[in-house]
C-alpha positions in Angstrom: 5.5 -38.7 -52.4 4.4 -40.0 -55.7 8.4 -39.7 -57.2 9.5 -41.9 -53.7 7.0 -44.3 -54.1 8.0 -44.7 -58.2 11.8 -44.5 -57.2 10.7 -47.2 -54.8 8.8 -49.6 -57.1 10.8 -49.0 -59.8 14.1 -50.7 -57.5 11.9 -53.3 -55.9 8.8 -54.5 -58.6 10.5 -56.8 -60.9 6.9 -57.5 -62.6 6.8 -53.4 -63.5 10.4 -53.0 -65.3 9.7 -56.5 -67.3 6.1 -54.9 -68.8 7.9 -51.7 -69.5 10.9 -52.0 -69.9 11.3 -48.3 -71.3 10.3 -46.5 -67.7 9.7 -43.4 -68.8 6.2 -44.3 -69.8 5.3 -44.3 -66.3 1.8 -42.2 -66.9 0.6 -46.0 -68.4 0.6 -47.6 -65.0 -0.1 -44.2 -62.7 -3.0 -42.5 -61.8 -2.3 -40.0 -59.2 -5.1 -37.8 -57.7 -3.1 -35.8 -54.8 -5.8 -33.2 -54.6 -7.7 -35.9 -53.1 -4.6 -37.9 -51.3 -5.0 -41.0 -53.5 -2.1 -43.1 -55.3 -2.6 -45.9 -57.6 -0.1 -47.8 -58.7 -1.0 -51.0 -60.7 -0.3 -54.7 -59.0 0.0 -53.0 -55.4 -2.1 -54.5 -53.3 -5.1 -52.0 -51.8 -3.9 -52.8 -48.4 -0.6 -51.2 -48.6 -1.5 -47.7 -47.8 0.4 -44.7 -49.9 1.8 -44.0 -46.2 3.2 -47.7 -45.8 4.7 -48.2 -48.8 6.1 -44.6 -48.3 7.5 -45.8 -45.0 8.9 -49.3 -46.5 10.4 -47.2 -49.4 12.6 -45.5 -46.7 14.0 -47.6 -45.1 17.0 -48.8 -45.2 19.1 -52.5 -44.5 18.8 -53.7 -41.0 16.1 -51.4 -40.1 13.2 -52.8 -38.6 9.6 -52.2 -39.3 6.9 -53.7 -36.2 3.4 -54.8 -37.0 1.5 -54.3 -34.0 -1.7 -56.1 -33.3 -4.8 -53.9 -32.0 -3.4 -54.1 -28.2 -0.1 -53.2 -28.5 0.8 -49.7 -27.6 1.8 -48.2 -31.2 1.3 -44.8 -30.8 2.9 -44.5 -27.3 5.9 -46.5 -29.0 6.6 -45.6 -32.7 9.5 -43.2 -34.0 7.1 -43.2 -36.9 3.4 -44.9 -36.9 1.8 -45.7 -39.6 -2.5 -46.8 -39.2 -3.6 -49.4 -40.5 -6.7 -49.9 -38.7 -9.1 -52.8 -39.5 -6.9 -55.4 -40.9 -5.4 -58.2 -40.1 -1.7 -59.0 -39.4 -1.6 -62.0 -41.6 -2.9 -59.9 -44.9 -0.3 -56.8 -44.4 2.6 -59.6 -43.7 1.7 -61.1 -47.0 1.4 -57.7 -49.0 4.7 -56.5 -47.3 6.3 -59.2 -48.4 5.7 -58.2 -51.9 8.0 -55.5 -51.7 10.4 -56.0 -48.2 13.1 -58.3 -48.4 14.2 -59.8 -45.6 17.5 -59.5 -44.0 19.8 -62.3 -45.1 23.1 -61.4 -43.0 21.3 -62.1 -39.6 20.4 -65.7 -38.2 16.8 -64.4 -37.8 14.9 -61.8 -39.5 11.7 -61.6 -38.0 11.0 -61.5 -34.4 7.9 -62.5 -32.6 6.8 -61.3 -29.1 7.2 -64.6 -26.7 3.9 -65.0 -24.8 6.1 -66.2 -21.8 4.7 -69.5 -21.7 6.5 -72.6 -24.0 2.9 -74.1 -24.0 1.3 -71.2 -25.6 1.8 -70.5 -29.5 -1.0 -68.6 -30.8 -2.3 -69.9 -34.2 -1.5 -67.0 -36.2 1.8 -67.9 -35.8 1.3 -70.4 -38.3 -0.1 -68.5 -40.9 2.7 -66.3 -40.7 5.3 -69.2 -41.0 3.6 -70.0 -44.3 3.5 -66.9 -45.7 7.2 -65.9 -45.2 8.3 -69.7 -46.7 6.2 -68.5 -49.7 7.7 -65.2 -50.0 11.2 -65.1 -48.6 12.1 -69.2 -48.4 12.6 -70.6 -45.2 14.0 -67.9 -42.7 14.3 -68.5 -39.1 12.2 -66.7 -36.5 12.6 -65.6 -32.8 10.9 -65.5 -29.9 11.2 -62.3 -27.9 10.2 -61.7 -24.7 7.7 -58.8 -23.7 9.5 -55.9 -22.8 12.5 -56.7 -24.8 10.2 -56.6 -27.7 8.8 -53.3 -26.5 12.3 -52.0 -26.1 13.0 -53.1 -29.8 9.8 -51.3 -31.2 11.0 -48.2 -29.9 14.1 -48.5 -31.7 12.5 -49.6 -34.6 12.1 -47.5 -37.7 8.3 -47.4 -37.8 5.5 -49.4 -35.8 2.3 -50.7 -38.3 -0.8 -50.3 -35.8 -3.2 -53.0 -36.9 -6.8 -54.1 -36.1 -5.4 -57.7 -35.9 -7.4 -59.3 -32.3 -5.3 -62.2 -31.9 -3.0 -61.9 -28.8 0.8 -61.9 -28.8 0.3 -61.4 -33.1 3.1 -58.9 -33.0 5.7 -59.3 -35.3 9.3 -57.7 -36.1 10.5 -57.6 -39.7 14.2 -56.5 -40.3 14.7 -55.1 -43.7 17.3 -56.7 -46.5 18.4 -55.7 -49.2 17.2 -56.1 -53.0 19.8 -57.9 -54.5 19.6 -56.7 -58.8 19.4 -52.8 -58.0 
């Protein structure tokens, strides 16, 4: 796991090949303790788990990774789940983010589950409109309806379960590629 997640950074972590940019002193920014299931990589944030960035690292263009809030039904759901129980939506977005390009090729890359009522659009919505103009520019987003989202989740590479509590928080992210590899 340790090599994938290295083959992984070292592709996507611009920051990591421009302070060394001889790789192959690698043991300078690792410090792997497997016997206990810990990874450490330096400047990933402690919210990506070894498992999610494992996951991320995987996948490929167009697939689609779903970040479920705490009521929607991940386990019953996922191809491949991934826990993240206890944080927010909003935090993992941003950390994601990091590391997940977007899709540029489609009209919208991120998909949100429609609360079926044009009056209603939680507030988290918001902070996820920011942090994906910080991090990928401006990219359009749409509105999915319930079971059509469901549908989609099941099809989607992996499903994040998160402790987020807003309602309707669930988000789609379709996977782009990293343009300098």
């Amino acid at each position: 796991m340790v090599s994938l997640i290295l083959t992984m950074a070292s592709a996507t972590l611009k920051s990591v090949s421009s302070y060394f940019p001889s790789f192959p002193c690698i043991d300078i920014i690792i410090n792997c303790q497997s016997e206990r299931g810990i990874t450490m990589l330096k400047n990933i944030p402690p919210i990506l788990s070894p498992a999610l960035l494992k996951t991320i690292g995987e996948m490929g263009h167009g697939d689609e990774l779903v970040l479920g809030d705490a009521n929607f039904p991940s386990a019953s759901l996922a191809k491949r789940l991934v826990r993240a129980d206890g944080h927010g939506i909003p935090e993992l977005l941003d950390a994601i983010l990091l590391f997940f390009p977007l899709d540029g090729f489609v009209e919208c890359p991120v998909a949100l589950m429609d609360t079926g009522d044009p009056g209603i659009r939680p507030p988290i919505w918001q902070e996820y409109s920011k942090c994906i103009l910080r991090r990928e520019g401006d990219r359009h987003v749409e509105l999915v309806e319930r079971f059509a989202f469901y549908d989609r989740a099941k099809e989607a590479y992996a499903v994040v379960a998160t402790g987020e509590t807003e309602l309707y928080a669930n988000v789609i992210l379709k996977k782009g590629v990293v343009a300098d590899v």
